[in-house]
Structure formats: structure tokens, C-alpha cells
GUTORGU-207676 format. One line per 8 residues: number of its first residue (from 1); their letters; for each residue x, y, z of N, C-alpha, C, O. Coordinates in pm, whole numbers, padded with zeros to 5 digits, always signed. Layout:
BEGIN
NUM> A> X,Y,Z,X,Y,Z,X,Y,Z,X,Y,Z ~ ...
END
This chain:
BEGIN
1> XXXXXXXX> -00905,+00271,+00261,-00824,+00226,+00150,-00883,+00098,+00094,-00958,+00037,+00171 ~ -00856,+00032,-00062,-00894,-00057,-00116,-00805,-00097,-00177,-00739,-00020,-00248 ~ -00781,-00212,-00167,-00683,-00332,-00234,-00774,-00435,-00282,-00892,-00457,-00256 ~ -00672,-00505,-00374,-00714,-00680,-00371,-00625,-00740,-00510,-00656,-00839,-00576 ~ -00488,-00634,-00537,-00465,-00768,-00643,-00270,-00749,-00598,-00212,-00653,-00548 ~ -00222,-00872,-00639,-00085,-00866,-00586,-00074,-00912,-00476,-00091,-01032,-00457 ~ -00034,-00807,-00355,+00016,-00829,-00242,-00085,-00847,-00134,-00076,-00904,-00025 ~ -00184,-00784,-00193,-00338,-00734,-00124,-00434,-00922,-00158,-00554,-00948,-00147
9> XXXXXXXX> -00320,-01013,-00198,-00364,-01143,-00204,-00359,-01198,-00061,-00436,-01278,-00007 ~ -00227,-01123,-00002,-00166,-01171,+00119,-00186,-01147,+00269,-00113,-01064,+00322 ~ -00271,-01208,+00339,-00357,-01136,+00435,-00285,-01099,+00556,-00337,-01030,+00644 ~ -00156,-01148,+00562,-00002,-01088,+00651,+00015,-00976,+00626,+00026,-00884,+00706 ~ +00022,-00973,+00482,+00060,-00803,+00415,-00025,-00698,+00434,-00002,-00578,+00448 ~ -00156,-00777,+00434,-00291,-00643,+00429,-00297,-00621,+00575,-00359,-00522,+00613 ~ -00242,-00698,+00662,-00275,-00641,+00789,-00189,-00592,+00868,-00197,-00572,+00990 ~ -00068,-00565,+00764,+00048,-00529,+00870,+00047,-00390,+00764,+00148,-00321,+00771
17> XXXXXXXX> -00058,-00346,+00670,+00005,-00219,+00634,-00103,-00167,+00693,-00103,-00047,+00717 ~ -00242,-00263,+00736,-00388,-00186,+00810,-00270,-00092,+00953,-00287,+00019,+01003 ~ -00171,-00182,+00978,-00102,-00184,+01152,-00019,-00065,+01133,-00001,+00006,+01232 ~ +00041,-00026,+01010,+00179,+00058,+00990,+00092,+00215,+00954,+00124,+00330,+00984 ~ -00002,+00174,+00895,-00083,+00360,+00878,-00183,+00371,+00934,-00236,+00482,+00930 ~ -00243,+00272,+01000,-00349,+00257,+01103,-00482,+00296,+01056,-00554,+00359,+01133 ~ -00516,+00269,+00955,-00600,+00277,+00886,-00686,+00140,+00847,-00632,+00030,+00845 ~ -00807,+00159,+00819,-00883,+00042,+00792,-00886,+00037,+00678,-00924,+00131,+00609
25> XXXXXXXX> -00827,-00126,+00610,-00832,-00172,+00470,-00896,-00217,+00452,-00937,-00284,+00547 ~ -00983,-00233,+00302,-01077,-00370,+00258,-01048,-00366,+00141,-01041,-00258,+00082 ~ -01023,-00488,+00081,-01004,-00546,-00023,-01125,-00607,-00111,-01222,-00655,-00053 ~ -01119,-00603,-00236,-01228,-00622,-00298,-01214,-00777,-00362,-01105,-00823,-00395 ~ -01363,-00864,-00377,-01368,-00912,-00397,-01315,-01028,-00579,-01338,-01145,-00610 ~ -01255,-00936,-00636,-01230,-00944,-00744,-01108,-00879,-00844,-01112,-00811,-00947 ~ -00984,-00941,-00753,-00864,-00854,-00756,-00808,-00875,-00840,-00716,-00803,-00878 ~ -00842,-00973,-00894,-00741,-01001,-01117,-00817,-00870,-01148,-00735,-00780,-01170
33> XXXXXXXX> -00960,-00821,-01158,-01047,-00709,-01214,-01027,-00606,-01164,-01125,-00532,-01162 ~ -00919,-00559,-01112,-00922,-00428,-01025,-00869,-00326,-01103,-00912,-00215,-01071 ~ -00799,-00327,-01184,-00763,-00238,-01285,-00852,-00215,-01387,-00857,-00108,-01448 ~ -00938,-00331,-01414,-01011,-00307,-01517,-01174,-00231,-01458,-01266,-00177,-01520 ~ -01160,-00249,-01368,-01275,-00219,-01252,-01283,-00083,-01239,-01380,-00022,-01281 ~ -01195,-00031,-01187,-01130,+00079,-01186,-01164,+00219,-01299,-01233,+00320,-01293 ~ -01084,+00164,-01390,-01120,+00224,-01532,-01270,+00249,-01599,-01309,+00355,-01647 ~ -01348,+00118,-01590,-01501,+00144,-01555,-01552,+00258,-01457,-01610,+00360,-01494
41> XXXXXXXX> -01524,+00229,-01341,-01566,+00345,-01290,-01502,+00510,-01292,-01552,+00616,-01255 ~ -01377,+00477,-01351,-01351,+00641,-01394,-01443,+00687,-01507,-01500,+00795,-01519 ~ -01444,+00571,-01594,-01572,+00577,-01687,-01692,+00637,-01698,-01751,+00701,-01785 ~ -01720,+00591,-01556,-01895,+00632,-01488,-01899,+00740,-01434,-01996,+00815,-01425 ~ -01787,+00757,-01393,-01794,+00947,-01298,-01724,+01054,-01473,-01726,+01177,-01468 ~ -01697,+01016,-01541,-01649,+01123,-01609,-01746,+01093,-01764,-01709,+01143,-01871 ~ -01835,+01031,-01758,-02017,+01069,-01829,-02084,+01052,-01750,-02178,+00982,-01789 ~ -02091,+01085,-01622,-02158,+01169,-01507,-02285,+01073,-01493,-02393,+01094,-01438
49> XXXXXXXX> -02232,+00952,-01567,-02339,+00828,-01542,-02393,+00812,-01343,-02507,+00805,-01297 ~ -02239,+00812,-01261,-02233,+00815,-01135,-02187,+00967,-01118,-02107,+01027,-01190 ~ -02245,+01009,-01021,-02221,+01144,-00956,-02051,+01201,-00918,-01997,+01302,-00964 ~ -02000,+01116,-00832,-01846,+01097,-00799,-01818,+01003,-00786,-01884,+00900,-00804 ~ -01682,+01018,-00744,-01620,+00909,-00704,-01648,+00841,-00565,-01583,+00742,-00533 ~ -01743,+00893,-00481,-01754,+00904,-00376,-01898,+00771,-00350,-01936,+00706,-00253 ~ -01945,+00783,-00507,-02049,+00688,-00498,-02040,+00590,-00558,-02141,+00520,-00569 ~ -01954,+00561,-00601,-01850,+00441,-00640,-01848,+00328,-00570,-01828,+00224,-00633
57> XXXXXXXX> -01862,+00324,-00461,-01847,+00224,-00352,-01962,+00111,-00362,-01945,+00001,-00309 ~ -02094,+00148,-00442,-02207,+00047,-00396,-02224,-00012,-00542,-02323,-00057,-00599 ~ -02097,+00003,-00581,-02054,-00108,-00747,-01923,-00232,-00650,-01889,-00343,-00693 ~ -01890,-00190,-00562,-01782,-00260,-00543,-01783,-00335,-00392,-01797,-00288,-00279 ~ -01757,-00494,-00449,-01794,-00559,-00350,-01621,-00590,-00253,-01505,-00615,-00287 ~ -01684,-00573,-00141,-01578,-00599,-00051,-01569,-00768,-00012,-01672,-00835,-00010 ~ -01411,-00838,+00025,-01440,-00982,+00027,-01337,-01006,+00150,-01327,-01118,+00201 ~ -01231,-00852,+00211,-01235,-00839,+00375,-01154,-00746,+00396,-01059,-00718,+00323
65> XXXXXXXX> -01191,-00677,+00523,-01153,-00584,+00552,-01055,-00609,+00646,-01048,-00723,+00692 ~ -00964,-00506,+00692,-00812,-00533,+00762,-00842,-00444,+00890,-00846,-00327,+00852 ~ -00864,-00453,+01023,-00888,-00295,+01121,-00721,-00326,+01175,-00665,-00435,+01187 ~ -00671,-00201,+01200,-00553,-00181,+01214,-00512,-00229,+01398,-00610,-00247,+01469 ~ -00409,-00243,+01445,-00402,-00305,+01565,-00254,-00175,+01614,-00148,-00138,+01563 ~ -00329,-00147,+01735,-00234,+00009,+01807,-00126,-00085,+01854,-00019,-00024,+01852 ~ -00115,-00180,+01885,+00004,-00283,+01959,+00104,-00298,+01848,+00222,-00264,+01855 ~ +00032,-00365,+01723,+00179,-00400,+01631,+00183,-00258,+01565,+00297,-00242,+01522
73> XXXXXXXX> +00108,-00150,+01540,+00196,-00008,+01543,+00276,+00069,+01603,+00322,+00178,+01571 ~ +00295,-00015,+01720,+00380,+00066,+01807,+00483,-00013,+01800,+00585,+00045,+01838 ~ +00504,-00157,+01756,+00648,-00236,+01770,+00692,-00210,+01583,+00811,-00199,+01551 ~ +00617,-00207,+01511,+00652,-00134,+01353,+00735,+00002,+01419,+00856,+00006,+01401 ~ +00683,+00085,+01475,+00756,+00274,+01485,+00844,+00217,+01541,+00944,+00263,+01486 ~ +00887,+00120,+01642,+01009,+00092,+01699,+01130,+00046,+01633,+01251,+00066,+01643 ~ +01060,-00016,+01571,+01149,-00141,+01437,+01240,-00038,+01342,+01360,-00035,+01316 ~ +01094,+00068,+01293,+01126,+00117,+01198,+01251,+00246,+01235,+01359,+00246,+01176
81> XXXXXXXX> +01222,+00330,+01318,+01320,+00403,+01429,+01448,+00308,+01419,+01526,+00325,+01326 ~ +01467,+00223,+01500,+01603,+00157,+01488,+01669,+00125,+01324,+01783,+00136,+01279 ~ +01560,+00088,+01273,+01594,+00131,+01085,+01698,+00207,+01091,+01821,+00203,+01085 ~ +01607,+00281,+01107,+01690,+00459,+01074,+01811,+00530,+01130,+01894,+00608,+01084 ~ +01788,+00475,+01246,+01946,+00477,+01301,+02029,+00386,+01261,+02141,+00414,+01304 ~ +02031,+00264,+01184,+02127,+00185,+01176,+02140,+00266,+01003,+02249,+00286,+00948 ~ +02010,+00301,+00946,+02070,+00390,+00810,+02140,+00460,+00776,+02213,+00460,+00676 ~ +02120,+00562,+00895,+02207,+00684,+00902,+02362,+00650,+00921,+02450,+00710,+00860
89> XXXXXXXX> +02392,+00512,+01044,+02510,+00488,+01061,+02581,+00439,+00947,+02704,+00445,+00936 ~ +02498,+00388,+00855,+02618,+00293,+00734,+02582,+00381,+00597,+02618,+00330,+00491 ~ +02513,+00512,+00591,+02462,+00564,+00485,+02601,+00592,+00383,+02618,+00571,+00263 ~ +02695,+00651,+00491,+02812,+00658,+00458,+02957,+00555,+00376,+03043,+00567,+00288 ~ +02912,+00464,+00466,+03007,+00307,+00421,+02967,+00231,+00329,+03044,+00155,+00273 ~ +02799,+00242,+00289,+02734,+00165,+00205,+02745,+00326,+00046,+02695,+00320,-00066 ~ +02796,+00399,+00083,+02837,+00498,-00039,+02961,+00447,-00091,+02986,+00413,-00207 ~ +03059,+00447,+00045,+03176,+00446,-00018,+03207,+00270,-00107,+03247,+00240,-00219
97> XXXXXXXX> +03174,+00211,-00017,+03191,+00082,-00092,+03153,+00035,-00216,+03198,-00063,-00277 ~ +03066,+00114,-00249,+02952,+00111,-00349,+02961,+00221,-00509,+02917,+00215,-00624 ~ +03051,+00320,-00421,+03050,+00413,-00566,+03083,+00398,-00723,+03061,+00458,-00828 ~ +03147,+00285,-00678,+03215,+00262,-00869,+03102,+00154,-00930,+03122,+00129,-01049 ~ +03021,+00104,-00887,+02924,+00001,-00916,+02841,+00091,-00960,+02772,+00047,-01053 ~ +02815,+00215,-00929,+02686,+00261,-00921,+02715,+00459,-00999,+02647,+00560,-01012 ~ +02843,+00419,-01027,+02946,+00602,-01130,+02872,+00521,-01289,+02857,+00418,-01355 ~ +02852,+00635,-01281,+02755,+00620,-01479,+02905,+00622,-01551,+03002,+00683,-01507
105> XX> +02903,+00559,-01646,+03026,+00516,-01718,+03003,+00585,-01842,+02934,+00518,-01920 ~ +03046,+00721,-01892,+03005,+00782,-02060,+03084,+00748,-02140,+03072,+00780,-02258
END
């Protein structure tokens, strides 16, 4: 995966989502340009200037990568599990309390 603008500023954030899908992130060096970056290279693969998207990568500089950690993925599935049981318990109470805030008014 590749990040670098927004949240992908935040190197807490980039490494706790490397931890939650366990996947290795790197972020690019030039993350205000990433949209515009982007668009360039859809550019380049669709007048077949670059072959795919696949060769895309040796335009784009990396400035760090995130390797994911099996320890804080396993206390995230825990966290997140107890989530879900405390969701399920109030899914109900957080309806009822809530319905007239949230009834479309015609």
C-alpha cells in the first residue's frame, strides 16, 4: 500500500493501520502531490507511455515505509472484538434513544 497525504502525515496512524491489516506501508515522499501524482501516472499508463500500472513504482519516491507488528495485531483483534460486543449490546438503546433525531421529517 501507498500513502502520504492527510493522515499518512501521522506516523502513529501509518503504523497502526501497517498493525491492523498487516501489511507493509510506504508512504511517498511528496504527499501535498499525491493526487496530482497520481493522475499523471494514470496519464502514462492510459497513452501507454508506461506499460502498467505495475511499473509505476520507479516514478515514485518512497520517504518511509511502515512493516506491520503481529503483537499490536493481536491486541487491535482484541480491542476490536470487545467493540463489537459492546455494539451489538447498545445497537438497540442507541436506536431507541435516537430515533426522532434521526426520522426524516417530509
Amino acid at each position: 500500500m501507498l500513502f502520504r497525504s492527510g493522515g499518512t502525515l501521522n506516523d502513529t496512524w501509518m503504523q497502526t493501520i501497517a498493525d491492523i491489516t498487516q501489511r507493509k506501508i510506504s508512504s511517498t515522499s511528496q504527499p501535498k502531490n499525491a493526487g496530482a501524482l497520481g493522475a499523471a501516472m494514470c496519464a502514462l499508463v492510459g497513452s501507454e507511455t508506461v506499460k502498467n500500472f505495475s511499473d509505476i513504482h520507479q516514478y515514485i519516491r518512497i520517504a518511509k515505509t511502515y512493516i506491520p507488528s503481529v503483537e499490536n495485531n493481536k491486541i487491535y483483534n482484541q480491542l476490536f472484538y470487545s467493540y463489537q460486543q459492546i455494539y451489538h449490546q447498545l445497537k438497540n438503546t442507541y436506536h431507541q434513544i435516537n430515533k426522532e433525531r434521526f426520522e426524516i421529517q417530509l
